[in-house]
Residue frames as qw, qx, qy, qz and C-alpha x, y, z in Angstrom:
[[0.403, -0.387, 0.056, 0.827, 158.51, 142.34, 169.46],
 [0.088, 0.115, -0.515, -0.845, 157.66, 143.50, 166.00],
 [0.366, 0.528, 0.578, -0.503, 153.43, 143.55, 166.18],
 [0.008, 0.083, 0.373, 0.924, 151.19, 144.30, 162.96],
 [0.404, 0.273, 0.582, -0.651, 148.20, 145.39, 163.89],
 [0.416, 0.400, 0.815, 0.044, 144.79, 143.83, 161.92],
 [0.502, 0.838, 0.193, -0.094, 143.89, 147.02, 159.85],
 [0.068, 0.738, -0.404, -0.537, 147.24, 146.88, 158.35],
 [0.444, 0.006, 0.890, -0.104, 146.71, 143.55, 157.48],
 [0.489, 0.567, 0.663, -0.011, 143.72, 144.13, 155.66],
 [0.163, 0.859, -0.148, -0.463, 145.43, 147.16, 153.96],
 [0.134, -0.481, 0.748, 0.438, 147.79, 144.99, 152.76],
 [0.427, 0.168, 0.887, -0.046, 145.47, 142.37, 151.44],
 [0.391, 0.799, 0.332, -0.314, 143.58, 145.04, 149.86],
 [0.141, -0.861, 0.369, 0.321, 146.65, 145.64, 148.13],
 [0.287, -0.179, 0.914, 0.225, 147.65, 142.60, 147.29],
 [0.494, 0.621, 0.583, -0.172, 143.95, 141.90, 145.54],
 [0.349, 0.871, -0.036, -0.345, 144.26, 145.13, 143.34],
 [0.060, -0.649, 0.676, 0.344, 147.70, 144.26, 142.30],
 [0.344, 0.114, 0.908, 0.211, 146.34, 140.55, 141.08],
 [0.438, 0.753, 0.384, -0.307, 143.28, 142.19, 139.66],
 [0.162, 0.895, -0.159, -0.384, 145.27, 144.60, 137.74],
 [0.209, -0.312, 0.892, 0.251, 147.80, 141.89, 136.62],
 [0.404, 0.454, 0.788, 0.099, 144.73, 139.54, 134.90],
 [0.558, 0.747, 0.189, -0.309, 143.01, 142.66, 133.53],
 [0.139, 0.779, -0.444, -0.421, 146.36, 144.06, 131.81],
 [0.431, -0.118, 0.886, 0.124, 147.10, 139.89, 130.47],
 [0.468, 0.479, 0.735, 0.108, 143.80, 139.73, 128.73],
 [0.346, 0.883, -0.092, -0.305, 144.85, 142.31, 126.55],
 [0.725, -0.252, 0.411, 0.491, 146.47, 140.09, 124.17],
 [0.027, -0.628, 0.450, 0.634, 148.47, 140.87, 121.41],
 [0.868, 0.455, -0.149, -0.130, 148.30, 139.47, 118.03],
 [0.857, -0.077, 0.441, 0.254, 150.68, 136.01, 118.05],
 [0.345, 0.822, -0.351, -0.286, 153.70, 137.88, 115.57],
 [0.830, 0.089, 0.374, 0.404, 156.16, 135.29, 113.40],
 [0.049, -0.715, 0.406, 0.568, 159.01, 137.37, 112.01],
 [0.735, 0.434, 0.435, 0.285, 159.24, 136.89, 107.88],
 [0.338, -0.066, 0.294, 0.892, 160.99, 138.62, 105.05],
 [0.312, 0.539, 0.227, -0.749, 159.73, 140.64, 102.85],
 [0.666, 0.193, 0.719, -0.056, 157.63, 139.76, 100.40],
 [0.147, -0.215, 0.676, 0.689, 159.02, 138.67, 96.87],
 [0.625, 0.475, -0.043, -0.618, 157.16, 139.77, 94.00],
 [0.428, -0.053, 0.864, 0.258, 156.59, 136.57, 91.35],
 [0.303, 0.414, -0.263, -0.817, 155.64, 136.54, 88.26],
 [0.115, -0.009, 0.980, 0.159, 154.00, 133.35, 87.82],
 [0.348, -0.066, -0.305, -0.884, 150.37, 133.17, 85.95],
 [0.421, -0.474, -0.774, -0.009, 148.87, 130.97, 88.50],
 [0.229, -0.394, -0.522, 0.720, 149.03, 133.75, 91.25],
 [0.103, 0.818, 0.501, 0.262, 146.18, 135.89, 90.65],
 [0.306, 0.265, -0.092, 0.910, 147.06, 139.70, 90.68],
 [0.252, -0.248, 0.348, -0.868, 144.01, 140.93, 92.19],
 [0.245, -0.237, -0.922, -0.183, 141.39, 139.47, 94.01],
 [0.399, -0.320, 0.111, -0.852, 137.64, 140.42, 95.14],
 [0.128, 0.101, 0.904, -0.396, 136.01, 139.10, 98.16],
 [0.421, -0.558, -0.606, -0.379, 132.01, 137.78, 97.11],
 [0.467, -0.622, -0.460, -0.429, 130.93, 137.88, 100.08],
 [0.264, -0.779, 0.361, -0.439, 131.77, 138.77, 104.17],
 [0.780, 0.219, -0.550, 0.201, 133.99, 137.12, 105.74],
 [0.499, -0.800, 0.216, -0.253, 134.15, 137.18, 109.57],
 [0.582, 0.352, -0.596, 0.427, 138.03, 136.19, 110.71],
 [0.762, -0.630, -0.144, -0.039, 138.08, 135.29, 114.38],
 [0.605, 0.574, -0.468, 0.292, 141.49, 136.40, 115.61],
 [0.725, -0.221, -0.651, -0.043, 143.21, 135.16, 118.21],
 [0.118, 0.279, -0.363, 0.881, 143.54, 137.78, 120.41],
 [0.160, 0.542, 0.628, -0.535, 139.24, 137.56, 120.94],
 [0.227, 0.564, -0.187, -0.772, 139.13, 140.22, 118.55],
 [0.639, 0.278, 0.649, 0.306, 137.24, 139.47, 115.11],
 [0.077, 0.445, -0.319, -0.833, 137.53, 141.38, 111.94],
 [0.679, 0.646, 0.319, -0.139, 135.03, 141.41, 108.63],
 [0.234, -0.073, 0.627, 0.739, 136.70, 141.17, 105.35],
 [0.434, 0.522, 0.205, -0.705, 134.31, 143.07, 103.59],
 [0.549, 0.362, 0.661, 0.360, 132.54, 141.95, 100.15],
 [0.465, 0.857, 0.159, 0.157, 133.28, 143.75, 97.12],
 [0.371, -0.744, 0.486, 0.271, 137.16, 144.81, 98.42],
 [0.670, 0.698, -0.249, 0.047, 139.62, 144.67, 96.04],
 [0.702, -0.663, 0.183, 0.185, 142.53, 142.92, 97.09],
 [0.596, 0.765, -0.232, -0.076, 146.11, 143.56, 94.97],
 [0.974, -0.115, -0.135, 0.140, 148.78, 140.93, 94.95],
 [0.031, -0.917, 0.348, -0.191, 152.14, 142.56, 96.24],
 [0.032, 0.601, -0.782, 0.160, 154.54, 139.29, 97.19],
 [0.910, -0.260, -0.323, 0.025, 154.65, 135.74, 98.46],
 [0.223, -0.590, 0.681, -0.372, 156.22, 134.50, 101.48],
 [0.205, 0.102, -0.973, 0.014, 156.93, 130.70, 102.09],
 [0.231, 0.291, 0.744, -0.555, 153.32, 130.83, 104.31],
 [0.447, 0.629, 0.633, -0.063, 151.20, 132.07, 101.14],
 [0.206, 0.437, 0.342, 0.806, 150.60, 134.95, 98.46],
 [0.239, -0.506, -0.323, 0.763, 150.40, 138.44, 100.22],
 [0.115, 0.561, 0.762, 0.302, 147.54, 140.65, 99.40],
 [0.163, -0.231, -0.211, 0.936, 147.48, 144.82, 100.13],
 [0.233, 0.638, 0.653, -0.335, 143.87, 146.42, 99.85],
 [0.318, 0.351, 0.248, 0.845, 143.83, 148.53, 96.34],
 [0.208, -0.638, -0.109, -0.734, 140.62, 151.34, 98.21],
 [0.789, -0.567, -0.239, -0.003, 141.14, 150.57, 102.30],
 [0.260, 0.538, -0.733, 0.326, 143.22, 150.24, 104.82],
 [0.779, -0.377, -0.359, -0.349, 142.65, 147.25, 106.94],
 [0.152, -0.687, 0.496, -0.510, 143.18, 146.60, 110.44],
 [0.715, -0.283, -0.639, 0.011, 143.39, 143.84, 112.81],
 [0.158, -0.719, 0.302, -0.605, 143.31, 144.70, 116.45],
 [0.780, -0.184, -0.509, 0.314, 144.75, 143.48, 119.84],
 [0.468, -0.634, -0.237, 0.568, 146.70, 145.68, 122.59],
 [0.045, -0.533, 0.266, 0.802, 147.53, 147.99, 119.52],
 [0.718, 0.604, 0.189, -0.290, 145.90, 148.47, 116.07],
 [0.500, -0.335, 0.548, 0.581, 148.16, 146.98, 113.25],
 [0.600, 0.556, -0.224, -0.531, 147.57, 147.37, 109.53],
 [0.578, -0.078, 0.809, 0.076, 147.41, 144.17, 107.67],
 [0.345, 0.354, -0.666, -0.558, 147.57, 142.62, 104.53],
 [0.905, -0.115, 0.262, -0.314, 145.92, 139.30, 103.87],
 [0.050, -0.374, 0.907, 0.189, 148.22, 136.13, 103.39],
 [0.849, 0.112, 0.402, -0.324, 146.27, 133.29, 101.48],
 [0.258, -0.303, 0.904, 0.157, 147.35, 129.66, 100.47],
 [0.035, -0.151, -0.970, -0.186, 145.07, 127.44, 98.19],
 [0.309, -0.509, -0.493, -0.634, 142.27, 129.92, 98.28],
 [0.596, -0.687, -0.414, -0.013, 141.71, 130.07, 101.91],
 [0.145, -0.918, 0.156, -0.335, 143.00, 133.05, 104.33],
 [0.771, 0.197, -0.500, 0.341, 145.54, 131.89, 106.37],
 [0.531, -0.587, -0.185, 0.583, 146.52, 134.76, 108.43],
 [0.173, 0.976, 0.119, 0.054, 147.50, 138.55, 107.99],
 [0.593, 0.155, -0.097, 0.784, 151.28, 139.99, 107.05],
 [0.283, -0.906, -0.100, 0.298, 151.56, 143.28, 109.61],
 [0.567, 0.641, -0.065, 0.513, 153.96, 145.33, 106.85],
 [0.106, -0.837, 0.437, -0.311, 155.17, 148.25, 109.51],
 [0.543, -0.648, 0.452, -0.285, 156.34, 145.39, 111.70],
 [0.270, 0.488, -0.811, -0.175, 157.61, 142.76, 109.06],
 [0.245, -0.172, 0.925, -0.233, 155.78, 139.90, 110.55],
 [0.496, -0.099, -0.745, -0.434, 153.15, 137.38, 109.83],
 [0.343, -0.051, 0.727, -0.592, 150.46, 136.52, 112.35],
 [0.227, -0.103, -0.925, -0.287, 148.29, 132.76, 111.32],
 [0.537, -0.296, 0.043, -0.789, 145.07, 132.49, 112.16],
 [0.369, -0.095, 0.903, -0.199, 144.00, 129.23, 114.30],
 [0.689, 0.384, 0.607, -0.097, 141.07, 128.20, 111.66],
 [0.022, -0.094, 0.526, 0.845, 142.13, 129.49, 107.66],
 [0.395, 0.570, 0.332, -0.639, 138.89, 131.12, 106.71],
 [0.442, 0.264, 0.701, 0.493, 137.97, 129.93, 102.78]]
């Protein structure tokens, strides 16, 4: 009764294709992996260094695909802890980490080694899968 002829068929198929296509590209634009934290409490304890300066480059693999360079010679000025580490705010930069949007970031490090990056406009904390010494 109801008939579809073969070139709508392949219209539709052609359709259907783009629409999965277009689904995978828009996916592999991830985001940066956010963890909601307070804000970070200033301490006054004389083990936490107040500023620190990076020797040498530091490539951070994040997990979005995206890597970022901690440049050497950056100045880095201590501005809070959070239960994940001591939070770190560039003193002559601004530094970015990127993903489906550009965020500004702080660095979060534990025992000397990077951990992951506090995103201030958005209050959150995003770990890195390897901590970067």
């Amino acid at each position: 009764m109801f008939g579809y002829s073969k070139c709508w068929d392949r219209q539709h198929a052609v359709r259907c294709l783009f629409v999965a296509v277009s689904v995978v590209c828009l996916t592999a634009c991830a985001d940066v992996v956010q963890q909601p934290v307070d804000v970070p409490i200033m301490r006054s304890e004389a083990t936490i260094p107040q500023v620190v300066a990076i020797d040498g480059d530091q490539k951070v693999d994040v997990s979005t695909g995206y890597s970022r360079t901690v440049r050497s010679g950056t100045h880095w000025r201590y501005i809070g802890s959070l239960s994940q580490g001591e939070v770190y705010k560039p003193t002559d930069s601004t530094f970015t980490v990127e993903s489906k949007n550009i965020h500004e970031a702080y660095l979060v490090i534990k025992n000397k080694m990077l951990i992951g990056y506090y995103l201030p406009v958005e209050q959150t904390i995003s770990l890195l899968d390897h901590p970067v010494q």
